[in-house]
Jmol script that loads the backbone (N, CA, C; Angstrom):
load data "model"
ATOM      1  N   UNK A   1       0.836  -1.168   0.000  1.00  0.00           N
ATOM      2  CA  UNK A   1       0.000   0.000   0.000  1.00  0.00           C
ATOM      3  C   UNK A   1       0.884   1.236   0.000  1.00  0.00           C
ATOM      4  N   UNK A   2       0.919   1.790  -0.919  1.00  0.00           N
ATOM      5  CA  UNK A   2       0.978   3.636  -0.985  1.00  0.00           C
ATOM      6  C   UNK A   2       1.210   4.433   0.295  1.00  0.00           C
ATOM      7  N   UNK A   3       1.433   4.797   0.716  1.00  0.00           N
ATOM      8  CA  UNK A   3       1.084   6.063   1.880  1.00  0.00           C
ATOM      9  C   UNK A   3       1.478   7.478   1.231  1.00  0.00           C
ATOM     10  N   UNK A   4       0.198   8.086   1.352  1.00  0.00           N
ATOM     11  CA  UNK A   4       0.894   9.430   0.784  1.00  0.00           C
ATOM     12  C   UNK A   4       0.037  10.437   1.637  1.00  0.00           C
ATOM     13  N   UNK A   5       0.064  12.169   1.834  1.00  0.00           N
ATOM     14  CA  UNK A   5       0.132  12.837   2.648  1.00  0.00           C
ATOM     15  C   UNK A   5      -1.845  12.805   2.435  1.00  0.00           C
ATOM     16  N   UNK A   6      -2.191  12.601   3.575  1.00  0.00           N
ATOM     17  CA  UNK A   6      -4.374  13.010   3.842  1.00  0.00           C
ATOM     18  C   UNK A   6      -4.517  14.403   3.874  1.00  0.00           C
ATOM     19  N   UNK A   7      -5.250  14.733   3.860  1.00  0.00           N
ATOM     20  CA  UNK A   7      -5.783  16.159   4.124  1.00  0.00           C
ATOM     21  C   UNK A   7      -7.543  15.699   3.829  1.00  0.00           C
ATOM     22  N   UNK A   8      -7.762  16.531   5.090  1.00  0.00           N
ATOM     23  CA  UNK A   8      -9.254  16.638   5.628  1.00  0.00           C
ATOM     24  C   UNK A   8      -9.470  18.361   5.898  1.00  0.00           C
ATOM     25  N   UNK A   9     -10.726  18.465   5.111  1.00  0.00           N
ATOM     26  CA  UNK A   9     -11.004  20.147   5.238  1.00  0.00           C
ATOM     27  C   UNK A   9     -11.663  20.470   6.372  1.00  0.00           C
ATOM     28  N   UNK A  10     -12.500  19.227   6.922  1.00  0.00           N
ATOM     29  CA  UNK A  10     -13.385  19.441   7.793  1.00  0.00           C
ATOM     30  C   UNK A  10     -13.328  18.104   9.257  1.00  0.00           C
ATOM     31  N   UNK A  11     -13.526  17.861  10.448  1.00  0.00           N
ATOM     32  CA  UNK A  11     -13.627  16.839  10.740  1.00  0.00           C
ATOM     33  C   UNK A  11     -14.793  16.760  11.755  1.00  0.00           C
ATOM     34  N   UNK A  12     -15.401  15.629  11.372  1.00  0.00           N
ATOM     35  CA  UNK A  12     -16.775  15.681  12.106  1.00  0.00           C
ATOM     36  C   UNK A  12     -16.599  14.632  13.275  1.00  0.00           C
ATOM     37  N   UNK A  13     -17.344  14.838  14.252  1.00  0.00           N
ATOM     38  CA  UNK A  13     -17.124  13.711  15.330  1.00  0.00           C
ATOM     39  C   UNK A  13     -18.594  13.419  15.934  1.00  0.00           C
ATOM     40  N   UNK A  14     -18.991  12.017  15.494  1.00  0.00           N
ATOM     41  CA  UNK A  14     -20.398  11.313  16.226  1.00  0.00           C
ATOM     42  C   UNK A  14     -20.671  11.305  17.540  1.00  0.00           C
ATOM     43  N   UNK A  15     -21.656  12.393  18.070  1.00  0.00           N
ATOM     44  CA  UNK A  15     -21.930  12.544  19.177  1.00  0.00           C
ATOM     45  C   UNK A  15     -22.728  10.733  19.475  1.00  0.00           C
ATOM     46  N   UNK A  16     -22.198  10.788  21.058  1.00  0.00           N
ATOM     47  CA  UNK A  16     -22.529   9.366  21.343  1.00  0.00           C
ATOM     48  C   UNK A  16     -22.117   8.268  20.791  1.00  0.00           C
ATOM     49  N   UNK A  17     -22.510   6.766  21.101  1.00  0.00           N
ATOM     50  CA  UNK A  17     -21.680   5.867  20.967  1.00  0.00           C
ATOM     51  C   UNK A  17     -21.913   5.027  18.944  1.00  0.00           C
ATOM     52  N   UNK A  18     -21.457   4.439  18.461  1.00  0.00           N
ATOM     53  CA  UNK A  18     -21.651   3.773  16.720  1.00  0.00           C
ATOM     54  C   UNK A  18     -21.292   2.309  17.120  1.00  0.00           C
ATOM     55  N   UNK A  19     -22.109   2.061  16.665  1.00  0.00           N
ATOM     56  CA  UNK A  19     -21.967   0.548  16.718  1.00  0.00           C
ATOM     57  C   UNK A  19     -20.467  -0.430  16.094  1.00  0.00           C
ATOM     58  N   UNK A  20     -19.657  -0.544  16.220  1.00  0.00           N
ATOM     59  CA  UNK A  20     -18.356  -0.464  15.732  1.00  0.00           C
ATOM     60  C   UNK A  20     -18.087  -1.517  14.909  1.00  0.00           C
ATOM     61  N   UNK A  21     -18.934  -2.593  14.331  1.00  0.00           N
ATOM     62  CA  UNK A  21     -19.446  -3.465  13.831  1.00  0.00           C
ATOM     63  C   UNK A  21     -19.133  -3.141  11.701  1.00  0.00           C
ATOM     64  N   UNK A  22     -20.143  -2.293  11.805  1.00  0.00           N
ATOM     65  CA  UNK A  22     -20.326  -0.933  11.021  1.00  0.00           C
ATOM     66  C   UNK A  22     -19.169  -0.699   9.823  1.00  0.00           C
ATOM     67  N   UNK A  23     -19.826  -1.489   8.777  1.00  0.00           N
ATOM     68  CA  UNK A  23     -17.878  -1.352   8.054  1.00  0.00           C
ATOM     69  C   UNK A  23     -17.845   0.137   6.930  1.00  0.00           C
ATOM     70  N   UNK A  24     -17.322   0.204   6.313  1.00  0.00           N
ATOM     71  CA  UNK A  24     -17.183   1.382   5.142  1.00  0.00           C
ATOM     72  C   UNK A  24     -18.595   1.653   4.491  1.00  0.00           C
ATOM     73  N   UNK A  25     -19.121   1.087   3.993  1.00  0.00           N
ATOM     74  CA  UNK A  25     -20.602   0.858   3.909  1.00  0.00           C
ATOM     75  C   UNK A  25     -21.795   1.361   4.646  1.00  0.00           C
ATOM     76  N   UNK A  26     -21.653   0.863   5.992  1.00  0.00           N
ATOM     77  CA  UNK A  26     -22.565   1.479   7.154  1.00  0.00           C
ATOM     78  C   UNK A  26     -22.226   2.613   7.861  1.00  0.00           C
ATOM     79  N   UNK A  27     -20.947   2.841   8.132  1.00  0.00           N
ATOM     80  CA  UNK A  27     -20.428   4.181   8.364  1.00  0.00           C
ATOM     81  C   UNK A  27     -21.008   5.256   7.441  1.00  0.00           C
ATOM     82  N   UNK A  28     -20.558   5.310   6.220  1.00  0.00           N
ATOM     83  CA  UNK A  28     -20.764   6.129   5.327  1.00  0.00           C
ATOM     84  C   UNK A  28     -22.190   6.376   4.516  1.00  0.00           C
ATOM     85  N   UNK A  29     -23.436   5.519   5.573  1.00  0.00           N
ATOM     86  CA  UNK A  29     -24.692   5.498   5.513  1.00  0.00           C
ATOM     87  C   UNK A  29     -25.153   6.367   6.761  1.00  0.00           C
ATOM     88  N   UNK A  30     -24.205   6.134   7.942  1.00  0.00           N
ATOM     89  CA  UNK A  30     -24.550   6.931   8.757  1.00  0.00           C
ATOM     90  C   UNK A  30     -24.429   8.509   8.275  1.00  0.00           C
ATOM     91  N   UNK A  31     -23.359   8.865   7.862  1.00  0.00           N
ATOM     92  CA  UNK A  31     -22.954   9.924   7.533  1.00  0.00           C
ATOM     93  C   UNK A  31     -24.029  10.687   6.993  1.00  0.00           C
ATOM     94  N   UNK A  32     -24.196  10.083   5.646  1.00  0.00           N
ATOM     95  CA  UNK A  32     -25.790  10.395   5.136  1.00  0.00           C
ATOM     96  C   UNK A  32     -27.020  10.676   5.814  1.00  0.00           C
ATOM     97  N   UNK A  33     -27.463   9.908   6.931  1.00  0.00           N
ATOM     98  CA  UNK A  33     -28.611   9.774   7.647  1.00  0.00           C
ATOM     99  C   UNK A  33     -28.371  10.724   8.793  1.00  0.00           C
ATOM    100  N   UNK A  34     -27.070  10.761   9.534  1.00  0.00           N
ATOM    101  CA  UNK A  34     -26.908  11.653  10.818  1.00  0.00           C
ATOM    102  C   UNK A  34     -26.790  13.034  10.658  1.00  0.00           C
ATOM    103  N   UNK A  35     -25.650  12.792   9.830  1.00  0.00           N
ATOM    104  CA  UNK A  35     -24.989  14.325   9.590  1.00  0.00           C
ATOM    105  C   UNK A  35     -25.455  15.312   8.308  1.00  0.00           C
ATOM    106  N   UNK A  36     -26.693  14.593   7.234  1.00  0.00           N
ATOM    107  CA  UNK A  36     -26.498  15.037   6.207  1.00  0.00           C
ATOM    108  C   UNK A  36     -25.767  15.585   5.540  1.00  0.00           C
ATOM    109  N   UNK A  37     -24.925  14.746   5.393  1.00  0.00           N
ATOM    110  CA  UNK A  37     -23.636  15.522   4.478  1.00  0.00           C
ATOM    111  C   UNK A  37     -23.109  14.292   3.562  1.00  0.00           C
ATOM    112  N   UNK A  38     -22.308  14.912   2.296  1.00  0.00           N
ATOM    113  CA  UNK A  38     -22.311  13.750   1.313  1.00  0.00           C
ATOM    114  C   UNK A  38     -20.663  12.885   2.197  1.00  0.00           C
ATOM    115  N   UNK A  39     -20.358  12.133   2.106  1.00  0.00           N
ATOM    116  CA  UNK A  39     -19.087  11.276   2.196  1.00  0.00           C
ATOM    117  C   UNK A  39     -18.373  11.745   1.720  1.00  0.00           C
ATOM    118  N   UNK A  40     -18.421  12.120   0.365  1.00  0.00           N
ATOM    119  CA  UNK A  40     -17.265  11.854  -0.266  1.00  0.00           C
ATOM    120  C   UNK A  40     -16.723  13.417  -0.512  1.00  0.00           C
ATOM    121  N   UNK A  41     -16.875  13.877   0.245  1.00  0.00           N
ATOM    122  CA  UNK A  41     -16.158  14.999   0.611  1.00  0.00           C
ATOM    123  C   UNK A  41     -14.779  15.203   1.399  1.00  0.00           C
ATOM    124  N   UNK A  42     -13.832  15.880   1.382  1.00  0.00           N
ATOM    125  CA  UNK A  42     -12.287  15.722   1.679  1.00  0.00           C
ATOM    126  C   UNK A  42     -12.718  16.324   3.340  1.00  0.00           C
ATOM    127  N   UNK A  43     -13.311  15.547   4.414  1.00  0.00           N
ATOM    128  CA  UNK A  43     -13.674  15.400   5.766  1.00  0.00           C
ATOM    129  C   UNK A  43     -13.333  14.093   6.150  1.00  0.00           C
ATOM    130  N   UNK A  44     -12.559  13.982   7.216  1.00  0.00           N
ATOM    131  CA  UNK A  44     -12.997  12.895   8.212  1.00  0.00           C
ATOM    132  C   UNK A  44     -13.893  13.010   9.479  1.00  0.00           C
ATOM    133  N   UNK A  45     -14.819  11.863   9.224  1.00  0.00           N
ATOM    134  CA  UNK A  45     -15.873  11.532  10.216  1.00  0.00           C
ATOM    135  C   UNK A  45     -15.507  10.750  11.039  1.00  0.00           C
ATOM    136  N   UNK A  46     -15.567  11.118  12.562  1.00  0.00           N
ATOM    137  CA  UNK A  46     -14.584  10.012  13.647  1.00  0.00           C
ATOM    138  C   UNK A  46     -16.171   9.304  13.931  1.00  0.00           C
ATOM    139  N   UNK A  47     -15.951   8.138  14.415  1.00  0.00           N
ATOM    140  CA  UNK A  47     -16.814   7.699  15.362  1.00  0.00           C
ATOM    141  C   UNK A  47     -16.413   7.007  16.186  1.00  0.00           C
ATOM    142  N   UNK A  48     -17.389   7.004  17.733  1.00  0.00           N
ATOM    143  CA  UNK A  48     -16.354   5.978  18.965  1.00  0.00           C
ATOM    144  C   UNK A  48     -17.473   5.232  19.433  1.00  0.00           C
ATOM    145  N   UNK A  49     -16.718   3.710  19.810  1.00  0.00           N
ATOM    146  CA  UNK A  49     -17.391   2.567  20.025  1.00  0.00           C
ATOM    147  C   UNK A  49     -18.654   3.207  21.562  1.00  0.00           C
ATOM    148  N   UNK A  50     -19.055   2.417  22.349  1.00  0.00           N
ATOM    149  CA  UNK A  50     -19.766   2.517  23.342  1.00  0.00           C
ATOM    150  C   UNK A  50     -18.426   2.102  24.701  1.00  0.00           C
ATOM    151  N   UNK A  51     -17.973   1.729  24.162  1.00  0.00           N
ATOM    152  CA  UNK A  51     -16.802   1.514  25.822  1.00  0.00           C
ATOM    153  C   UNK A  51     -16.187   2.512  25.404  1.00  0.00           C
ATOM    154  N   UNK A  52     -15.613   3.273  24.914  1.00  0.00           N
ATOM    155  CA  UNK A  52     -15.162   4.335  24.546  1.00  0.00           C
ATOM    156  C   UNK A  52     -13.706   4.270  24.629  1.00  0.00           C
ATOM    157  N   UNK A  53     -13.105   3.141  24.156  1.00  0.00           N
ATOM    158  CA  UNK A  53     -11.690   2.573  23.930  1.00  0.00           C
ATOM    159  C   UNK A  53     -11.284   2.277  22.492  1.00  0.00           C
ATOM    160  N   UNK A  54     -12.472   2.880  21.867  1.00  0.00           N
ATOM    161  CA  UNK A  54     -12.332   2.190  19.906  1.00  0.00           C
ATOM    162  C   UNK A  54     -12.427   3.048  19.351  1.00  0.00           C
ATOM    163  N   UNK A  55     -12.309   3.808  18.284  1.00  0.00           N
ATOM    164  CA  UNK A  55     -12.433   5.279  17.263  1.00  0.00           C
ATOM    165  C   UNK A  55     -12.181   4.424  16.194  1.00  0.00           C
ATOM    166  N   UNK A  56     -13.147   4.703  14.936  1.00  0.00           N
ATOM    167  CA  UNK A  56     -13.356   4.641  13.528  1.00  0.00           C
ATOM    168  C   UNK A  56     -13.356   5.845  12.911  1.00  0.00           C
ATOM    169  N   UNK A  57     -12.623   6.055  11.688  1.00  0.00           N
ATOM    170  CA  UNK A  57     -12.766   7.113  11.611  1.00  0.00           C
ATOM    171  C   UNK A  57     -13.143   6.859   9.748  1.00  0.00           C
ATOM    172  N   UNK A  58     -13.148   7.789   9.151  1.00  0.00           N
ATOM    173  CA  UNK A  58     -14.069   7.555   7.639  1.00  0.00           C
ATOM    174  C   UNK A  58     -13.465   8.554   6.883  1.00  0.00           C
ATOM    175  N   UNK A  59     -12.579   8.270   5.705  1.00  0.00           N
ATOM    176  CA  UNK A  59     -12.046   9.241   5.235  1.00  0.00           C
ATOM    177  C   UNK A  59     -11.714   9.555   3.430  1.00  0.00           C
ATOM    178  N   UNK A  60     -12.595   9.883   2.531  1.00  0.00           N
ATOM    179  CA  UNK A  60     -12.099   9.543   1.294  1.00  0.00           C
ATOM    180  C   UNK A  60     -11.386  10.246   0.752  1.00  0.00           C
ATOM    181  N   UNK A  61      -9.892   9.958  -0.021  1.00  0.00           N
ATOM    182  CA  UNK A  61      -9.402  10.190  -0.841  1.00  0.00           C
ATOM    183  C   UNK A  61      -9.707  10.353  -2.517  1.00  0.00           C
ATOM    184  N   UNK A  62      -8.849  10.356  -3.208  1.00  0.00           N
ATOM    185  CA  UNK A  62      -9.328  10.578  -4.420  1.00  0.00           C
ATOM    186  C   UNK A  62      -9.786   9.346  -5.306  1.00  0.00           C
ATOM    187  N   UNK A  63      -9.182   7.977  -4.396  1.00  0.00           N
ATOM    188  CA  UNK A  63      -9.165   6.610  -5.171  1.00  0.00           C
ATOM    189  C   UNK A  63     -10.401   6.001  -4.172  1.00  0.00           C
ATOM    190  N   UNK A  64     -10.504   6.195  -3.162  1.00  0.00           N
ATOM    191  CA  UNK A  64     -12.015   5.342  -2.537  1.00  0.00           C
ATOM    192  C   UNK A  64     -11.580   5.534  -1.322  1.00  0.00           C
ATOM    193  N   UNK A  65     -12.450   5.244  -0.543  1.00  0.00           N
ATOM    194  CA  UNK A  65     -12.311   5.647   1.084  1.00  0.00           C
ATOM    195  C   UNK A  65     -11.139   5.235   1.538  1.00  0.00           C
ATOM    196  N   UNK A  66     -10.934   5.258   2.960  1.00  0.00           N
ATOM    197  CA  UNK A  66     -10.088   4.806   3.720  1.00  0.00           C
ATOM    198  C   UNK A  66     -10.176   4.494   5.339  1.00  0.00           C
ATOM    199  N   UNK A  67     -10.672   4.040   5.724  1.00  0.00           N
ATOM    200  CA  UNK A  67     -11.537   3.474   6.881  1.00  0.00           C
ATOM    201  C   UNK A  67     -10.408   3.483   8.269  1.00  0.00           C
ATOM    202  N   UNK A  68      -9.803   4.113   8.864  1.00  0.00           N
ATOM    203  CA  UNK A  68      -8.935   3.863  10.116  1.00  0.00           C
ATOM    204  C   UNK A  68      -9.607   3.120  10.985  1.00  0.00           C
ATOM    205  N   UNK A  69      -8.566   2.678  12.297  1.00  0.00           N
ATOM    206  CA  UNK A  69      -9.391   1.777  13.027  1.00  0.00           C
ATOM    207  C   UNK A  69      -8.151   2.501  14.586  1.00  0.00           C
ATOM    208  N   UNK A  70      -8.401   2.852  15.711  1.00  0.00           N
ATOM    209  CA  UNK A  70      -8.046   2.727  15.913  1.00  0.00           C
ATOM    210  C   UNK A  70      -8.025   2.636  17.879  1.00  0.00           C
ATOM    211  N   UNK A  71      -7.512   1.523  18.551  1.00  0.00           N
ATOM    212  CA  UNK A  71      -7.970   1.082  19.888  1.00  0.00           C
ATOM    213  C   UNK A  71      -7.153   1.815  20.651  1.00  0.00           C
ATOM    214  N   UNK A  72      -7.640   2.462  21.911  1.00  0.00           N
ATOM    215  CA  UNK A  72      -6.776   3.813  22.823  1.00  0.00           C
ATOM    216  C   UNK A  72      -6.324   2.324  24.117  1.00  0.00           C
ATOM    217  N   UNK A  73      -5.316   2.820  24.035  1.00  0.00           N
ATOM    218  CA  UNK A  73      -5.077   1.594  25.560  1.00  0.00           C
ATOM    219  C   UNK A  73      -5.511   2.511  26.978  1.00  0.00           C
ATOM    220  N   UNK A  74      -5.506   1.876  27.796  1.00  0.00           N
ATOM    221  CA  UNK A  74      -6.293   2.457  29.311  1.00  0.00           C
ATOM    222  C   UNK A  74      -7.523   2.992  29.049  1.00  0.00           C
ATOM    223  N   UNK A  75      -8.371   2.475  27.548  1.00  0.00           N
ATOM    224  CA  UNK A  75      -9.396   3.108  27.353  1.00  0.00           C
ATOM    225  C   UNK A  75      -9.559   4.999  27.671  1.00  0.00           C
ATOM    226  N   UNK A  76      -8.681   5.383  27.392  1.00  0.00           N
ATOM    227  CA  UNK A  76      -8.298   7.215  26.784  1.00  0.00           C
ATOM    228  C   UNK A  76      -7.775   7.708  25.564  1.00  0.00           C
TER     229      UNK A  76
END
end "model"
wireframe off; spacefill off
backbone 0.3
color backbone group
């Protein structure tokens, strides 16, 4: 895989808990349904599990999304 530099114009963060289940697909349905706003806009959308030790975050580039994942240790 590539790595090359992200840029996000905007970043949105899901009040309350997302079911973390939820893959690129359902995330980016939420987006639609919660936030009304299109996806595929140069924003990342965070979302955090219900134990609040997990963050997803939703991010498209110019070639197709890019889905982070990422677990906080001591749950912070």
């Amino acid at each position: 895989m590539l790595i090359r530099e992200l840029t996000a114009d905007h970043i949105y963060l899901a009040c309350g808990h997302t079911d973390m289940r939820k893959s690129i697909d359902g995330l980016a349905a939420l987006v639609v349904s919660r936030f009304h706003l299109d996806p595929h806009q140069p924003a990342l959308f965070l979302f955090c599990g219900r134990r609040k030790d997990r963050i997803k975050g939703l991010l498209w580039d110019e070639t197709g999304f890019l889905l982070l994942y990422k677990r906080l240790e001591d749950g912070k």
